[in-house]
VOGU-3710 file (C-alpha; in Angstrom, 3 decimals, decimal comma):
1> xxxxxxxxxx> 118,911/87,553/98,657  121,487/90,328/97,319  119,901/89,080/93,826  116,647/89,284/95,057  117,155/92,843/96,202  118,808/94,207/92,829  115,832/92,916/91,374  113,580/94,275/93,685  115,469/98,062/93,302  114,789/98,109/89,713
11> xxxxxxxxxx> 111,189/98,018/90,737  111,036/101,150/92,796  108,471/103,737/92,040  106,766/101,585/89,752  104,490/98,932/91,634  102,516/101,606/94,270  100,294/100,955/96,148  102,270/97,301/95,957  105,661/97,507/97,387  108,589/96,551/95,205
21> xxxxxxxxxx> 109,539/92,973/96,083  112,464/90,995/94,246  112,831/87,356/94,082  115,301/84,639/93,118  114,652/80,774/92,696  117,756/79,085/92,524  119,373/75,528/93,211  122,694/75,869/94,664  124,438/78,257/93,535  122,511/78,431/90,183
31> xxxxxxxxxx> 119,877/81,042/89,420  116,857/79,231/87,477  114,578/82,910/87,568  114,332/85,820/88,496  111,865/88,683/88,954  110,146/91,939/90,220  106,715/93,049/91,223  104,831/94,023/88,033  103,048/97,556/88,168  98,968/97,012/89,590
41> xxxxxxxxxx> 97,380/94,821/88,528  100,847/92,994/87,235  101,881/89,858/89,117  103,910/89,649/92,421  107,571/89,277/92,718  107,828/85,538/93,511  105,540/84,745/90,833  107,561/86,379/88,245  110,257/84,321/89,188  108,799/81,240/89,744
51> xxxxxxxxxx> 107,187/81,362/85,969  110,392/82,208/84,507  111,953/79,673/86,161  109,616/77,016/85,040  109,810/78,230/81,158  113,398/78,583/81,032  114,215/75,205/82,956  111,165/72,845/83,423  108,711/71,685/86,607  111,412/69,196/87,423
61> xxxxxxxxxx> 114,426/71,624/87,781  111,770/73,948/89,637  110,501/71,175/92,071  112,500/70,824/95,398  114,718/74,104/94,594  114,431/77,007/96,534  113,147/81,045/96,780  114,057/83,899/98,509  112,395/87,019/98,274  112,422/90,176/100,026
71> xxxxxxxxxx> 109,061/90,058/101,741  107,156/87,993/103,322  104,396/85,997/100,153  101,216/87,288/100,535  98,467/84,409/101,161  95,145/86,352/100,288  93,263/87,202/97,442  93,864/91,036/96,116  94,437/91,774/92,781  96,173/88,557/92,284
81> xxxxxxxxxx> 96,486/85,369/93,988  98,201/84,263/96,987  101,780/84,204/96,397  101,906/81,496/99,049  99,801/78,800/96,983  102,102/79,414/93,812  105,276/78,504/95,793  103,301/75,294/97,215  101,865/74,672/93,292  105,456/74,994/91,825
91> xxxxxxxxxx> 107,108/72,145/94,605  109,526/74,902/96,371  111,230/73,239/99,231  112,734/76,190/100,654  111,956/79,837/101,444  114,340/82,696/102,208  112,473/85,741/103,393  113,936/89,173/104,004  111,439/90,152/106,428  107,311/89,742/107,633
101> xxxxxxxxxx> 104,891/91,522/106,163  103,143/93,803/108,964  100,514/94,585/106,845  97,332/93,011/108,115  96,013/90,795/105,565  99,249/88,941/105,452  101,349/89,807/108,714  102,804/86,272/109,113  100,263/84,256/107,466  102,072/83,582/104,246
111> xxxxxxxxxx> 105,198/82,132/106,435  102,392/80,045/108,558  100,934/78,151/105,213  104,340/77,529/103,970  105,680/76,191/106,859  102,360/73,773/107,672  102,947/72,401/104,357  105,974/71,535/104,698  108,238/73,979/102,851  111,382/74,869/105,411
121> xxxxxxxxxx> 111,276/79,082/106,277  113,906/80,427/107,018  112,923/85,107/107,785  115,441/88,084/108,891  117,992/87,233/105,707  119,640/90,687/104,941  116,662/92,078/106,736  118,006/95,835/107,565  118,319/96,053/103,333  115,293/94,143/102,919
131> xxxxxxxxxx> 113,158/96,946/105,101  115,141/99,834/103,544  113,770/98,652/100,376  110,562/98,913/101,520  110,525/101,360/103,254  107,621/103,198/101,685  105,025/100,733/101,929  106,129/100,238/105,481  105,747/103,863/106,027  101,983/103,503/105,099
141> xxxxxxxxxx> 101,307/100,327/107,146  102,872/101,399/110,073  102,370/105,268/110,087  99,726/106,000/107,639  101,633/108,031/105,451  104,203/107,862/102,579  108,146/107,715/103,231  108,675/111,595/102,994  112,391/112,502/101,286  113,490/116,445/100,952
151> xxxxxxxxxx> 116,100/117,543/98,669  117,389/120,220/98,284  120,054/122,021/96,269  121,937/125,222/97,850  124,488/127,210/97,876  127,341/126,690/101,022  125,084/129,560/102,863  121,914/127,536/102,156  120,253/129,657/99,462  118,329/128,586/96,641
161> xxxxxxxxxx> 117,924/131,751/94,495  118,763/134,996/94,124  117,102/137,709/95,195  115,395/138,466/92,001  114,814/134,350/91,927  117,601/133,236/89,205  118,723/129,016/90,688  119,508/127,984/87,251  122,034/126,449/87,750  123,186/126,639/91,554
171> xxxxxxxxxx> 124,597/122,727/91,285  126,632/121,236/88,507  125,720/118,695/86,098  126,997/115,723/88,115  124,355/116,587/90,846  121,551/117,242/88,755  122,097/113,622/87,545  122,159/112,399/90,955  118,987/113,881/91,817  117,440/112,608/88,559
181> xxxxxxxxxx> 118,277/109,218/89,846  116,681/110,107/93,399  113,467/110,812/90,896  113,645/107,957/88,817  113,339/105,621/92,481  109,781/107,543/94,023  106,652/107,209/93,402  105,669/110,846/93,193  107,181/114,846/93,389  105,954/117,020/95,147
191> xxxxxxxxxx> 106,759/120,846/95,311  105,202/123,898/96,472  102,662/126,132/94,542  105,727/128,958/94,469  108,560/126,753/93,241  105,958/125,477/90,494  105,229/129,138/89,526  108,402/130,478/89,713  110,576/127,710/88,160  107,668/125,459/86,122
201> xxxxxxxxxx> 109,536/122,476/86,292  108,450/119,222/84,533  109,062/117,005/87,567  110,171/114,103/85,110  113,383/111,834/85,794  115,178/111,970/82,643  118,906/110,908/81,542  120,506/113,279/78,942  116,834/114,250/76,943  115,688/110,703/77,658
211> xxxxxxxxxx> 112,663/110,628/79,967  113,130/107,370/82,160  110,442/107,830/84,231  107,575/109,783/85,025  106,670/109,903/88,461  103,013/111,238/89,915  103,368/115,500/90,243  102,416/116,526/93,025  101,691/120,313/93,964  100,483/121,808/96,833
221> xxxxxxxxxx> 98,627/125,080/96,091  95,747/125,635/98,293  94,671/129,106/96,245  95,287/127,177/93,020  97,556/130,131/91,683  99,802/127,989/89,288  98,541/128,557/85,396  97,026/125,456/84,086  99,836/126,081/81,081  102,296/124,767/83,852
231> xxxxxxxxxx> 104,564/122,014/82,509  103,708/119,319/85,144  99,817/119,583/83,883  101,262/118,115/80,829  101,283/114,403/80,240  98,652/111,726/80,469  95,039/112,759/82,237  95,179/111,519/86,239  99,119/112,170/86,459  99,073/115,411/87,901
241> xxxxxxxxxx> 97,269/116,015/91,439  97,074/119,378/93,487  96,677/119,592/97,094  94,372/122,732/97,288  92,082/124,117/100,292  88,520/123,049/99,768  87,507/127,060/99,108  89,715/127,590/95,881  88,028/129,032/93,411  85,357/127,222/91,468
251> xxxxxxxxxx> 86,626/128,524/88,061  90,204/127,143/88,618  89,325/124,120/89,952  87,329/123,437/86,609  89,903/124,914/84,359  92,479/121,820/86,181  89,718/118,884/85,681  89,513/119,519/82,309  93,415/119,520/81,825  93,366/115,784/83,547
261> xxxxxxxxxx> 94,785/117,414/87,350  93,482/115,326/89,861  91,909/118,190/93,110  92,623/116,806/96,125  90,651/119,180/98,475  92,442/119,407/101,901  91,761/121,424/105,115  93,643/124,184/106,255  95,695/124,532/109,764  96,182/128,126/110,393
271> xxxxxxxxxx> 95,440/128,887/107,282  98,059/126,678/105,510  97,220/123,544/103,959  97,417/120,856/106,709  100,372/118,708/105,463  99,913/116,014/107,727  96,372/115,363/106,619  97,599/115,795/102,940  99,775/113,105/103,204  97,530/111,078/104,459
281> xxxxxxxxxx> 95,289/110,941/101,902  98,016/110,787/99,217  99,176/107,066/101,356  95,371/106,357/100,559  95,579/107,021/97,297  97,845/104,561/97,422  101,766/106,829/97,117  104,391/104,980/99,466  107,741/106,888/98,384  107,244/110,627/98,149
291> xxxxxxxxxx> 110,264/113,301/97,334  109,763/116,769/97,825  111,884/119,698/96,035  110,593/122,750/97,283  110,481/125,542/97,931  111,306/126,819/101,341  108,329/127,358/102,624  107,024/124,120/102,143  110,799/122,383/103,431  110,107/124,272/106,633
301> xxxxxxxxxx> 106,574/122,721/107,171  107,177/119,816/106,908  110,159/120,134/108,966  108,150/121,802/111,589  105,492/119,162/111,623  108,221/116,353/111,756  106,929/114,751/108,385  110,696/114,566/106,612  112,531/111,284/107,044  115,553/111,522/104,827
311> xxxxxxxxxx> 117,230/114,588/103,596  119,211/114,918/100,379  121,002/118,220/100,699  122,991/118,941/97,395  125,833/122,152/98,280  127,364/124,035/96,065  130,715/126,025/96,466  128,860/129,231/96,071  127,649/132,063/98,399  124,650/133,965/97,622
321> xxxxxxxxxx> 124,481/136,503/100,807  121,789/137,153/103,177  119,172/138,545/100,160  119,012/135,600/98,217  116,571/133,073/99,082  116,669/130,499/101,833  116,528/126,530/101,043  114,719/126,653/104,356  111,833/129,225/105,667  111,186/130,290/109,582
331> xxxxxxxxxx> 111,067/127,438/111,367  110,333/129,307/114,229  112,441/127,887/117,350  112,755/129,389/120,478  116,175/127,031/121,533  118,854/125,481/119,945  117,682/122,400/121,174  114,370/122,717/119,338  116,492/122,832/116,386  115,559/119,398/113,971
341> xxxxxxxxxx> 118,493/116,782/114,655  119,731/114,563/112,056  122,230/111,573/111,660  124,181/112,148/108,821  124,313/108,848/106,800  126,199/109,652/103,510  128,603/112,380/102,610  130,290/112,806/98,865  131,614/115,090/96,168  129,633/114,928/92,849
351> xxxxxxxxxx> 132,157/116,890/90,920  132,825/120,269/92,639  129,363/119,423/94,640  128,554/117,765/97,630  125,850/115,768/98,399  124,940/115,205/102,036  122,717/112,694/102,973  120,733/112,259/106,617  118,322/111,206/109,157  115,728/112,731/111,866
361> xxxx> 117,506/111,040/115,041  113,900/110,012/115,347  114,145/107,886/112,307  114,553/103,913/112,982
//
């Protein structure tokens, strides 16, 4: 299963609206495939394995030897096949399952057809890592929204910028690697209209000038005021989308459409876009895994509204003084005890940074 999961992290940010499920078939302790979920309409994990084990070894080696993969195998029709029937087809005599699918076109009925036919189940194997991996696409099944994860890079006093806006570079270099790696493992960015004016960022996850991944951009500018000559309108037509109120004006929202931006017209809650719906309709869309860099004013939202569930807060030995802008905006709490509480999970240096890494208390 620890094989099935390495394969299955390799796969993250890459397979949405499909979560990204690893899988192993082996006999003893020898490894006859491997594989990963396949980006829509790609094959499933088990699949992948299965047919790799079958080219590289033969039917016979394959027959009688065993899978386990980090999710329950699907056993309906979608854009592929049942997973279930190709484990019964290739003569598997044993699955290892991280965990059940809740989702309900499957939500034990994959481990139900194995098990009449036969094939010995065994479910829960390394399950807390199993659902961590997943955790996006369980986010969507079970709340209706993506996996929401802030980060955010400060000084020790928890500014962002200067007061005339300079945050070039506030971290070192051994953070902004880190957080190229937290990008290179989502799905899609998203930051607010202000950061996008004010720093144009690319929103790409990139390793020296290499570009290993391009993730959906995301921007959330109900007045669309960012220029269409913005960097993260750049790139292939449908891989930009902006979350803007359903009144912006008619000339922008054309001006976008032609540059390939994808409008996503959402309502307004006292008069600021309603993040809640937002990210609803980006789970539709089909985004599990979501990170969000900014700025303030949209951190503080979405902490008011209690949409973050992991926070990647990236401190620098600096102090920037009560003029310089905050990581967080008003939050607006009448008690101490209103305060958001989090469980920290993680806390290390990254050079002469620190990287701090936590939980709402809320957060199973």
């Amino acid at each position: 299963m620890r094989a099935a999961l390495a394969q299955a992290r390799g796969a993250r940010g890459r397979t949405w609206p499909n979560p990204p499920v690893g899988a192993v078939v082996f006999r003893g302790d020898r490894v006859l495939g491997r594989g990963r979920t396949e980006p829509p309409p790609g094959r499933h994990a088990e699949v992948v394995a299965i047919e790799r084990a079958l080219r590289a070894h033969g039917e016979r080696a394959v027959r009688g030897a065993s899978l386990a993969v980090t999710l329950e195998p699907c056993d309906h029709t979608g854009r592929t096949g049942p997973c279930s029937e190709r484990v019964l087809a290739a003569g598997l005599a044993r699955v290892f399952v991280g965990h059940p699918d809740p989702h309900a076109r499957v939500c034990g009925r994959g481990i139900a057809r194995l098990r009449r036919a036969g094939v010995g189940v065994e479910v829960g194997v390394l399950e807390a890592e199993c659902v961590e991996q997943h955790r996006g696409f369980l986010s969507v099944v079970l709340r209706g929204r993506p996996f929401v994860a802030l980060k955010l890079a400060a000084s020790l006093d928890g500014r962002i910028a200067t007061a005339s806006g300079e945050s070039r570079w506030i971290t070192g270099a051994p953070a902004r690697e880190a957080a190229h790696r937290l990008r290179a493992s989502v799905d899609a960015i998203l930051v607010g209209g202000g950061t996008a004016r004010a720093d144009d960022p690319a929103l790409t996850a990139r390793r020296g000038r290499r570009v290993l991944h391009r993730p959906v951009r995301v921007v959330a500018d109900a007045r669309l005021r960012v220029p269409p000559s913005a960097r993260l309108f750049r790139g292939a037509p449908g891989s930009a989308w902006v979350l803007c109120a359903r009144s912006a004006p008619a000339g922008r929202r054309r001006e976008l459409s032609r540059r390939g931006a994808v409008l996503i017209p959402t309502p307004l809650r006292r008069g600021r876009l309603d993040l809640r719906a937002a990210l609803r309709e980006l789970a539709r869309r089909g985004l599990t895994e979501l990170l969000v860099e900014g700025g303030g004013e949209l951190a503080a939202s979405l902490l008011r509204e209690d949409l973050v569930d992991e926070l990647h807060w990236f401190a620098a030995p600096r102090l920037l003084g009560g003029d310089a802008r905050p990581a967080v905006g008003a939050l607006s709490l009448r008690a101490l005890r209103d305060a958001p509480a989090l469980r920290v999970l993680a806390l290390r240096r990254l050079g002469g940074d620190l990287h701090l890494i936590a939980r709402p208390e809320r957060s199973a």
